[in-house]
C-alpha positions as CSV (number, residue, x, y, z in Angstrom):
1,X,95.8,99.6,87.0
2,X,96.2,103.0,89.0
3,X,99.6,104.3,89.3
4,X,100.4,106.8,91.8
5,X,103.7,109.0,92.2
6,X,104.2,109.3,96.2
7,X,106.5,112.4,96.4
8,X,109.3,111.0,99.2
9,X,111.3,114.0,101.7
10,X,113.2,116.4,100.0
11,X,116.9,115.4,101.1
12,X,118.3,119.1,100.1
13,X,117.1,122.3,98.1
14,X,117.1,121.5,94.3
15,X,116.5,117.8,94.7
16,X,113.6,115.4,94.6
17,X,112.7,111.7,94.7
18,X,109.5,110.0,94.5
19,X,108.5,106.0,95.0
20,X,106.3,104.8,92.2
21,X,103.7,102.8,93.2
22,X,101.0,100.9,90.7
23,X,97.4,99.0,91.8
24,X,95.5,96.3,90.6
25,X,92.2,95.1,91.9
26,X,89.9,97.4,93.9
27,X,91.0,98.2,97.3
28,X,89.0,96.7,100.2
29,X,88.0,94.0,97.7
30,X,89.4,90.1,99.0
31,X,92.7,90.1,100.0
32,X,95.6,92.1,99.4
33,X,98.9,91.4,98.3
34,X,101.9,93.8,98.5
35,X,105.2,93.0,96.9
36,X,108.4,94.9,96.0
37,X,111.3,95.1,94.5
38,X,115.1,96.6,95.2
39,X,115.1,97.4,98.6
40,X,118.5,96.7,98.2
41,X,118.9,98.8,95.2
42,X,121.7,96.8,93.4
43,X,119.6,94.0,94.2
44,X,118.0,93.4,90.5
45,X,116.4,90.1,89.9
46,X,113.7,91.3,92.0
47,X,113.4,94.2,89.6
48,X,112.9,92.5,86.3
49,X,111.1,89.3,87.7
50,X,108.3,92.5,88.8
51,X,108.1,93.6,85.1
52,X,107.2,90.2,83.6
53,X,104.8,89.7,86.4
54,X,102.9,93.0,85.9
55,X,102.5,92.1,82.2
56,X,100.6,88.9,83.8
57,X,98.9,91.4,86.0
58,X,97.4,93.9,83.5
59,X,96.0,90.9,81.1
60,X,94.6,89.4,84.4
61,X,93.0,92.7,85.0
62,X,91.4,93.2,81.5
63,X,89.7,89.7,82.0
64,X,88.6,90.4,85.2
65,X,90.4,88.0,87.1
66,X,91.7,89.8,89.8
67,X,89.8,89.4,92.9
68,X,91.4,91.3,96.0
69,X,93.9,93.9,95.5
70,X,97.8,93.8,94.1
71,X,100.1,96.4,95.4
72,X,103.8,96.8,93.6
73,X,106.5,99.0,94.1
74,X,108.5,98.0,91.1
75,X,111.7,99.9,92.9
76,X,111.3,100.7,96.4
77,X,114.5,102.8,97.2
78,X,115.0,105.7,95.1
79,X,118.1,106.8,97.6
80,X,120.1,103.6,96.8
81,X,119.6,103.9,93.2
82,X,121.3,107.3,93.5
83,X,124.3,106.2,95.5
84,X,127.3,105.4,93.4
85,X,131.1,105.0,93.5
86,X,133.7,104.4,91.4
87,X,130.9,103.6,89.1
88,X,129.5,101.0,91.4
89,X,126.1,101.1,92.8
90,X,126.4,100.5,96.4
91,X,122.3,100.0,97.4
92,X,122.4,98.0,100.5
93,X,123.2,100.5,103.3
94,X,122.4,104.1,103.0
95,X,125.8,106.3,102.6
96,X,125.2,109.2,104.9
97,X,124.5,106.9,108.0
98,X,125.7,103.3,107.0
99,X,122.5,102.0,107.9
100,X,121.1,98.9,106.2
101,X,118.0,99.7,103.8
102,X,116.0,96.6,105.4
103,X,116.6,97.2,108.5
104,X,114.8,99.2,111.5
105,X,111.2,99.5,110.3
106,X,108.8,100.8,113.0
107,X,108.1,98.1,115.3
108,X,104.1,98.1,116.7
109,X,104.0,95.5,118.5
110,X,103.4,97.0,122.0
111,X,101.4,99.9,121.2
112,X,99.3,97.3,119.5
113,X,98.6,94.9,122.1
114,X,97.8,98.1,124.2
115,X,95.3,99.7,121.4
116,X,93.7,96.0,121.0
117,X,93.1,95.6,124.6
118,X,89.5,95.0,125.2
119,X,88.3,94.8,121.7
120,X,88.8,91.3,120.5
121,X,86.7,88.6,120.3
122,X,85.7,85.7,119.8
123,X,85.0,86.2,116.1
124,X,88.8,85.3,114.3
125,X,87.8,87.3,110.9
126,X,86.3,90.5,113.1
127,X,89.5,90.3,114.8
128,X,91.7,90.5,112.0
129,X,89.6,93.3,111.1
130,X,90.2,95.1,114.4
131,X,94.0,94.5,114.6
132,X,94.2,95.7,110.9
133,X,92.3,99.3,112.0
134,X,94.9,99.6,114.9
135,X,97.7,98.8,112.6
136,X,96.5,101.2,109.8
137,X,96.2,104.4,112.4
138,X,99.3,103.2,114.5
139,X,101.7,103.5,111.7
140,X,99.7,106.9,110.8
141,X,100.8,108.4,114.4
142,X,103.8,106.8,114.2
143,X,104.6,109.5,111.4
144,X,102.8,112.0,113.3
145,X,104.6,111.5,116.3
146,X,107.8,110.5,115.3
147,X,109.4,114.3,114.7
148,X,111.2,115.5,112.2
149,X,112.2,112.8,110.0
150,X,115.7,111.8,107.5
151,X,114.8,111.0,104.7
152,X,115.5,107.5,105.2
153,X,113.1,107.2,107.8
154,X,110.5,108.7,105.6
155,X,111.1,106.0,102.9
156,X,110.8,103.7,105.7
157,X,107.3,104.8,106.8
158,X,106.2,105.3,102.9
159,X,107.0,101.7,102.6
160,X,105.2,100.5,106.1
161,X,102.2,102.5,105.3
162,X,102.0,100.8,102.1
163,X,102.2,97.2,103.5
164,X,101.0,97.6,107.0
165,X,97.5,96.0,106.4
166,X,98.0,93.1,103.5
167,X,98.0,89.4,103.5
168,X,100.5,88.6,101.8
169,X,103.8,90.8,101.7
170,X,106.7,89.6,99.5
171,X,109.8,91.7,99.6
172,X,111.8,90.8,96.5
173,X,115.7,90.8,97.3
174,X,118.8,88.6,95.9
175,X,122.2,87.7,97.5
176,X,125.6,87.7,96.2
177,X,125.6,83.9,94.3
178,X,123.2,82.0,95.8
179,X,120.0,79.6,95.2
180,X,116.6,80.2,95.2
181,X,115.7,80.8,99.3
182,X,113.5,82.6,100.9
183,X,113.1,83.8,105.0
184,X,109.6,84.3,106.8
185,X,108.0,83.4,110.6
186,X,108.6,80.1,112.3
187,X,104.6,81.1,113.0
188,X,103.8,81.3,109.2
189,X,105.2,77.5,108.6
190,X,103.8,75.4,107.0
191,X,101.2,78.0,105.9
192,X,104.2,79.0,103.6
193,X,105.2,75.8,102.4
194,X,103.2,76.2,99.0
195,X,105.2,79.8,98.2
196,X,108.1,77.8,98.9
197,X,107.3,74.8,96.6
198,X,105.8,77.3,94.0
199,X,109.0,79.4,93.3
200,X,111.4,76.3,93.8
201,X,113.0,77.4,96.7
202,X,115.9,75.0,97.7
203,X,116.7,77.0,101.8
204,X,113.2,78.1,103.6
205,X,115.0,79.9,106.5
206,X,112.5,80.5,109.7
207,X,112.9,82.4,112.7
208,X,110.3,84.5,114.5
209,X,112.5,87.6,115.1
210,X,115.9,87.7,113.3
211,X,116.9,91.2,115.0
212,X,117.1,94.8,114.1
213,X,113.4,94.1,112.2
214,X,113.5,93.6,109.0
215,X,110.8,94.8,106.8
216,X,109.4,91.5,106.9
217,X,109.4,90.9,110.2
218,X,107.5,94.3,110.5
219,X,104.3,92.7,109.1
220,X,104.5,89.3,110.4
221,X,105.6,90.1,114.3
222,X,102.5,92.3,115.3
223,X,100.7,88.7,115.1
224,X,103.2,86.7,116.5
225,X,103.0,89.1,119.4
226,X,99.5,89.4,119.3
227,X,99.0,85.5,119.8
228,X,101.8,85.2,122.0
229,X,99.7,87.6,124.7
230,X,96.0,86.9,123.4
231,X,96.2,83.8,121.7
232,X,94.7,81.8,124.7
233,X,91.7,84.2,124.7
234,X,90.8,85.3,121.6
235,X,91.3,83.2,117.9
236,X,93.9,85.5,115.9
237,X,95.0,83.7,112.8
238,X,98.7,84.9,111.5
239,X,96.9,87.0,108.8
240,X,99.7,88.3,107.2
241,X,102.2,86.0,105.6
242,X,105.6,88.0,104.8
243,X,108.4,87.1,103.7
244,X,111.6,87.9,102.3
245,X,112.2,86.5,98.9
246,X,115.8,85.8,97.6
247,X,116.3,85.5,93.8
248,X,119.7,83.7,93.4
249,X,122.2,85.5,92.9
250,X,122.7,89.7,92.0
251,X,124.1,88.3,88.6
252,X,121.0,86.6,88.1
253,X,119.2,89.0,85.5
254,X,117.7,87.1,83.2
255,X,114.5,87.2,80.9
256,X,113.7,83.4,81.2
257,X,114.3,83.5,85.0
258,X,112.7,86.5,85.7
259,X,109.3,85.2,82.9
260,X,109.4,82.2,85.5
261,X,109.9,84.3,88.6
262,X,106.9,86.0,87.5
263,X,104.8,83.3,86.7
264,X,105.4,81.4,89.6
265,X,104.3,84.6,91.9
266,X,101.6,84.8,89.7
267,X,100.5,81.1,90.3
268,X,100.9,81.9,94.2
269,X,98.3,84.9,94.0
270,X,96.0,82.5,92.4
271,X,96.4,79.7,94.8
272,X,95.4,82.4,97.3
273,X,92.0,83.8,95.7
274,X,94.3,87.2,95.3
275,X,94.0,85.8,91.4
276,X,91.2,84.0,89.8
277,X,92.0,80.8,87.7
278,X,93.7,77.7,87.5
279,X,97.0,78.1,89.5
280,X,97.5,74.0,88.3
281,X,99.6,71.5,90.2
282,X,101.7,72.5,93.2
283,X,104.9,71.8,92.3
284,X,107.3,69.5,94.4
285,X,109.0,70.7,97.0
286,X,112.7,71.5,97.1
287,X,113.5,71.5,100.7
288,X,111.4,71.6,104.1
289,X,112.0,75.1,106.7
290,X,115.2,74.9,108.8
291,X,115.5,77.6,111.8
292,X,118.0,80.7,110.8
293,X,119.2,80.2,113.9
294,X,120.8,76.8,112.2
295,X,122.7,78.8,109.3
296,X,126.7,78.6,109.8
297,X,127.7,81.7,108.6
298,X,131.1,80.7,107.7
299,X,133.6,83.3,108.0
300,X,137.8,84.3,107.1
301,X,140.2,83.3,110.1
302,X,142.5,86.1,108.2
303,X,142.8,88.1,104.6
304,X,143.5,87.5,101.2
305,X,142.1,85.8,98.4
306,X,138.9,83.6,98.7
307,X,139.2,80.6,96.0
308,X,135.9,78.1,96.4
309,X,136.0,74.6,95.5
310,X,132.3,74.2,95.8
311,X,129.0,75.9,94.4
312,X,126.5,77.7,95.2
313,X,123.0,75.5,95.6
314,X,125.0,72.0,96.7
315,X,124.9,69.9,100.1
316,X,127.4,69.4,102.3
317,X,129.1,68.1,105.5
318,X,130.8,69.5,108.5
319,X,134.0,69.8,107.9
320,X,133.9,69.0,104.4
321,X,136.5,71.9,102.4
322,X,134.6,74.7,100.5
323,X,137.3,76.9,100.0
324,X,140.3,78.6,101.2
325,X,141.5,81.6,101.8
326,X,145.1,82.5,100.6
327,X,147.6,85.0,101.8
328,X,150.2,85.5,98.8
329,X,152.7,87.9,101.0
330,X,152.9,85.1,104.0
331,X,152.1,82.5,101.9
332,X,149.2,81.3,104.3
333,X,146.4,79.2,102.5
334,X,143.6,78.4,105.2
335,X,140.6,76.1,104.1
336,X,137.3,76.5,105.5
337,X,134.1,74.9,106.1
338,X,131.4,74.4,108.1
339,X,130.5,73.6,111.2
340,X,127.0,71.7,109.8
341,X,125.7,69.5,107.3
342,X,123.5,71.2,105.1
343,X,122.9,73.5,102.0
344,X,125.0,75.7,101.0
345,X,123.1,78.4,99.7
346,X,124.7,81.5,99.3
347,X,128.3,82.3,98.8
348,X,129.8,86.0,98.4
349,X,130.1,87.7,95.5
350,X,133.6,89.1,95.9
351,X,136.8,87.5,95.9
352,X,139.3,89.6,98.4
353,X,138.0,89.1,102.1
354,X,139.1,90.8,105.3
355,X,139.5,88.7,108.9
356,X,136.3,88.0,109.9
357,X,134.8,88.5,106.5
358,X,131.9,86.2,105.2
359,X,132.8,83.9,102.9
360,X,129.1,81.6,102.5
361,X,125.9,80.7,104.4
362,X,125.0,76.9,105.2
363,X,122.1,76.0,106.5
364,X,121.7,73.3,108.9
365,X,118.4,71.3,110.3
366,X,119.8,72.4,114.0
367,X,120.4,75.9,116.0
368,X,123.9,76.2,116.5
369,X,125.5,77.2,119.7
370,X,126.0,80.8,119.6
371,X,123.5,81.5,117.0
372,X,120.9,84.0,118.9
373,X,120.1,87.6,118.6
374,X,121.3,89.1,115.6
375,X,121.1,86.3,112.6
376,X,121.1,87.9,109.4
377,X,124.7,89.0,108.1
378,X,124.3,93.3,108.4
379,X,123.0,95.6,111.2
């Protein structure tokens, strides 16, 4: 294992931050995973479920079992972890701009279907290789040419730089209360069925671009544009599968979920030839992908307290009661549900909501009318 220190931008005189990032495996060797943790920085399942799996790692290492190259970043925003109020740590959006962490990495796509014109082929693995070279100096002279930078932006490209050419990207997040899910391409389904089955996901949310590009969407669209322009000419698998993990809920901190976590992601690698050994049997599957497009984001008609009458991780039916929302000044008490059958698989954390506050996420097997452009919950 090599750990490096990458020193981040200075955000004032007298201060200093630095990502710490640790590799497995020989670089160039077979193919490389990346995966991180704590994007959102009070996002901590992710966190812990990394330790246990670099214990895994380092015994793998010393029996020579790893056969491409493992990238972690064990806690990949060192400006979240900083930002706290009334003794709250408040990770998701960054304070001095309001901007969300995982949101607005550099987006490629059309400088790469310029700076890949005329060079593909007929060979699918040489063209991998050719789109990986463009993606690798791109995302260099993106930083060149990109002026002076926040220090936001510069964690952003740290991060990108990091990522930019692996197979397998897993970003490690968690939502309020929630069950196992996870997000990635429409184009990387079913090629992702087995990380869904591996981990037990019970919601496999797909969409293609979810807007405002997400760091996963960062790895995964260059293809999807790629094929989308060249794909008629020239064979160009979808070589990077990313994807954004969600473990439960932010509550969720446990040793003998995080051990399992771990192994599970562990098992994955193997099944990829990232790992060598015996992953052993897939395990069942949990759920099937339904479009993100299809989640009802169910929301507060007006304030006051939110009391649910149903879990996290359960089915249920349009129009079915999850909830309501009570007003103790007007004496209001509104329930709500959803507009779809499906799984409900996230809920908030909090209990006081606003008008137009989230309350829970359901996903459904259909798009709903109205849900296009922007279909995650935060710019």
């Amino acid at each position: 294992m090599q750990q490096e220190r990458i020193e981040l931008l200075r955000p004032q005189m007298g201060t200093a931050r630095a990502l710490t990032v640790r590799r497995y495996g020989i670089s160039g060797k077979g193919p490389k995973a990346y995966l991180q943790a704590a994007l959102h920085a009070d996002e901590l399942p992710g966190v812990i479920a990394l330790h246990h799996l670099e214990i895994l790692l380092k015994t793998a290492e010393e029996n020579d079992q790893i056969k491409g190259e493992i990238v972690v970043v064990p806690f990949a925003n060192p400006i979240g972890f900083t930002q706290y109020v009334d003794m709250k740590p408040l990770g998701r959006f960054e304070m001095r701009t309001g901007q969300n962490f995982n949101r607005h990495y550099p987006d490629l796509c059309k400088e790469l279907i310029t700076a890949v014109d005329g060079k593909l082929g007929q060979d699918a693995e040489n063209n991998v290789e050719v789109i990986r070279t463009e993606l690798r100096r791109l995302i260099k002279e993106h930083r060149i040419n990109a002026g002076p930078l926040t220090d936001l932006e510069d964690l952003r490209l740290t991060l990108a730089e990091l990522a930019i050419d692996a197979d397998y990207v897993l970003d490690l997040h968690c939502d309020w209360e929630a069950a196992m899910h996870l997000y990635t391409s429409d184009s990387s389904w079913p090629d992702a069925a087995d990380l869904s089955a591996q981990i037990g996901a019970e919601a496999c949310l797909i969409a293609e671009e979810s807007g405002a590009n997400p760091f996963d969407e960062a790895f995964s669209r260059p293809w999807v544009e790629l094929r989308r322009v060249y794909g008629d000419k020239f064979p160009i698998p979808m070589a990077t599968l990313s994807t954004t993990i969600e473990l439960r809920g932010e509550q969720d901190v446990y040793d003998h979920l995080a051990s399992q976590d771990a192994k599970n992601l562990f098992a994955f690698l193997q099944r990829r030839g990232v790992i060598g050994g015996d992953p052993g049997p897939l395990p069942e599957a949990k759920c099937t992908a339904t479009p993100l497009a299809g989640v009802d984001r169910v929301t507060a008609t007006h304030g006051g307290m939110i009391v649910f009458s149903i879990d996290a991780g359960v089915t249920v039916k349009a129009g079915q009661e999850l909830g309501y929302v009570l007003d103790c000044e007007t004496g209001d008490k509104t329930p709500f549900s959803s507009r779809t059958d499906g799984f409900l698989y996230a809920r908030v954390g909090g209990r006081l909501v606003v008008p137009g506050g989230l309350l829970c996420s359901v996903a459904g097997a259909d798009v709903l009318p109205g849900r296009e452009g922007l279909l995650l919950t935060a710019r």
